[in-house]
N, C-alpha and C positions, 0 to 999 in steps of 0.2 A: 632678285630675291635670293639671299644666301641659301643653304642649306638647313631644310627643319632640322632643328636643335632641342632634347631635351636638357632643361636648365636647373640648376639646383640655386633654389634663390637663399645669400647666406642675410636672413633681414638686419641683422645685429639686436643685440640686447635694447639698446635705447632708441630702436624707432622701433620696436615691437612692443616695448613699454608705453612709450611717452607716444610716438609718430607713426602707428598703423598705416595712415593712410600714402607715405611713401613707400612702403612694399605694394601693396595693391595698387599704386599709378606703377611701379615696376612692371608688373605682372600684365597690367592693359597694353602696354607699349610691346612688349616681348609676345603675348599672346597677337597682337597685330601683323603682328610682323613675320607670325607663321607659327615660331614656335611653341612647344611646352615645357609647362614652369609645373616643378615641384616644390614641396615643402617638406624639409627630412623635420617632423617633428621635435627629435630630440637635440635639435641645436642649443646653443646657449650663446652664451657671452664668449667673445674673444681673448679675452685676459689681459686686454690693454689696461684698463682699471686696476689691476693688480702689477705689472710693468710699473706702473707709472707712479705707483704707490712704495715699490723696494717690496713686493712679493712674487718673484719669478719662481716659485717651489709653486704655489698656489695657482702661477700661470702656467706652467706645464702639465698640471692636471687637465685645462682645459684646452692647452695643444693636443693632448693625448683625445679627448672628446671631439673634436673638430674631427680629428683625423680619422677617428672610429665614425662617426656620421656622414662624414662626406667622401668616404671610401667609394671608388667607382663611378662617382660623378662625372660628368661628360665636361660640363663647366658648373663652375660658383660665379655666381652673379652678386655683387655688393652693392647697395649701396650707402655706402660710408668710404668716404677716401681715408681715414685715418683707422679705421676696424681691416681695411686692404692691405694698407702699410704694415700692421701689425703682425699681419697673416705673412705678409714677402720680407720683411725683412728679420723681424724677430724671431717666428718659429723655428727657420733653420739651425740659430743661435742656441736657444733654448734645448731643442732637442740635440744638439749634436754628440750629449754623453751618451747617448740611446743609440745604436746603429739602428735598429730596427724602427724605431721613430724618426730617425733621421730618414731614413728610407721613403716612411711614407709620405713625411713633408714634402720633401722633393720632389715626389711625382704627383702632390696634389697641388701646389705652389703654381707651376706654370699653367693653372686650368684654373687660378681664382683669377677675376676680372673685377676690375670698379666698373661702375653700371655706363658711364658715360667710354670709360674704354673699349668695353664691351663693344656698345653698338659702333662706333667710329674706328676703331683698332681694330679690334678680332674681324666686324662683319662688314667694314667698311661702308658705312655707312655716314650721310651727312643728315639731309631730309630725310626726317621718320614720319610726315601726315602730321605734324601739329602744328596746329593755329593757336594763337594766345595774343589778342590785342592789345596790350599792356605795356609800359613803361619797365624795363626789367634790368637791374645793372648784378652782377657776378662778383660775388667778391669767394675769392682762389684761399682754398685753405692750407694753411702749412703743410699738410702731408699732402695735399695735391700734387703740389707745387715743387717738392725737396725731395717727401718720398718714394711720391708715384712718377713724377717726371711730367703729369702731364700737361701739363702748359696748357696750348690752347682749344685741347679737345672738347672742354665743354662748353667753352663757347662758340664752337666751330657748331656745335649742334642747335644750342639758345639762336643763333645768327643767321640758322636756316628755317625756323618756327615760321610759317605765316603769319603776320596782322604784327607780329614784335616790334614793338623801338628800342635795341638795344642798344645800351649806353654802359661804355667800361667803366669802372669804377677806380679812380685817383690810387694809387698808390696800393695798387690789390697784392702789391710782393708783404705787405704786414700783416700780420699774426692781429686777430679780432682780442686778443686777452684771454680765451676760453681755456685752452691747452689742459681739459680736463681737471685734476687736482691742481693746478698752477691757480687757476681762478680764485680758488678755495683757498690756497695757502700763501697766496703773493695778493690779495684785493684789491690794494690799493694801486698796485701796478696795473693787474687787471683794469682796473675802473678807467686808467688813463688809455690803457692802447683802448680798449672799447670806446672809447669819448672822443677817441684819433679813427675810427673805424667809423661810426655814427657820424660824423662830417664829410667825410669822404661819403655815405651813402646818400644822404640829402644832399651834399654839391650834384650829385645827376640828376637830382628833381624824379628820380624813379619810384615808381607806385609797388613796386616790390621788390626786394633785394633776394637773392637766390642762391645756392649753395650746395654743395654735395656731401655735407656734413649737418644733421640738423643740431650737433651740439654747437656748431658755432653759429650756424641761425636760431637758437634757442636765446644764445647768447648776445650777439646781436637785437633779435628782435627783442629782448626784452626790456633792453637799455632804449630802446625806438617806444616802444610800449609805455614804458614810465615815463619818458617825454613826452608821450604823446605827439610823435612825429606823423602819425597819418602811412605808415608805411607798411606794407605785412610783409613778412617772409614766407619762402615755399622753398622744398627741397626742389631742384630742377626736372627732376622724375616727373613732379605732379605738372609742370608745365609740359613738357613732350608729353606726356598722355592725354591730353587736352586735344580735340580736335573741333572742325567746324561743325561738325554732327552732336557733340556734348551738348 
């Protein structure tokens, strides 16, 4: 067992909105595991929303609020692989006319972790106590993949669960169509990579498709929903905090 660790859990704006119940499977697995988990109330959004829209003045307000909230933090624990990428690649950028912002990034940057790095990077860790008997194929998000680097860590984790039938999913290097405002401003293209994603999750015959981004299981499952494919999405959070005792 690593070293008790208190954790600042950073939930993101859109599973605190939409997807609660992946910050609290966070919180069950991290609390198992020894440690303690905080909540700096006054977190908000990451400003990738506004990045990704051509408002980086408006995302710098909320690099400066990150960095005021999560001052002294021991670790950020995320999970969102693309609200991570946001935090390690852009803020630096962002803040760089700022010394003093610049400062603080840097020394809060190497201490945010995505949730599956976290337990398999930082704590080394493979097997964390969950069981989930279910058919479950991963499909790897752009910034998993590009931004984060991480390859096969979260599957490394889904692949030690007890009771899993884990099955990869065909062609998991492509982009589901989500890419936040892309969805919204390109549809039709969207509708295709989605309709290229939703084949590849029904060729595994898998009973849930899973993900460390719920905008692109949002995304995903909703296009499986309107089909009526028989399929659910879960962040992978909620699968590792699942055990024989639940």
């Amino acid at each position: 067992m690593s070293a008790r660790m208190r954790l600042s859990l950073f939930i993101t704006c859109f599973n605190d909105t939409l997807f609660p119940q992946t910050g609290q499977a966070v919180v069950r697995v991290l609390e198992r595991l020894g440690h303690s988990v905080e909540f700096r109330d006054a977190q908000t959004c990451c400003g990738q929303l506004h990045l990704n829209s051509g408002y980086p003045r408006d995302a710098l307000t909320l690099v400066r609020k990150f960095a005021a909230v999560f001052a002294g933090a021991e670790a950020i624990v995320v999970p969102s692989t693309s609200c991570t990428a946001t935090v390690r690649t852009q803020y630096p950028r962002l803040a760089a006319g700022d010394a003093s912002l610049y400062a603080q990034i840097m020394e809060i940057v190497p201490r945010v972790f995505e949730f599956s790095e976290f337990l398999h990077v930082k704590l080394g860790l493979t097997d964390i106590g969950a069981y989930f008997p279910h058919r479950v194929t991963y499909h790897a998000s752009c910034n998993s993949l590009r931004a984060l680097g991480l390859g096969e860590t979260p599957k490394t984790l889904l692949r030690a669960v007890k009771g899993i039938d884990f099955i990869d999913l065909p062609a998991q290097e492509e982009c589901c169509g989500f890419g936040g405002t892309f969805a919204i401003k390109n549809s039709e293209i969207s509708t295709a990579m989605l309709t290229d994603k939703m084949r590849a999750v029904l060729d595994t015959r898998a009973e849930i498709v899973t993900a460390g981004d719920n905008s692109c299981l949002m995304h995903i499952g909703g296009g499986l929903s309107r089909g009526r494919a028989g399929v659910r999405t879960m962040h992978y959070a909620e699968i590792l905090a699942c055990t024989e005792a639940a």
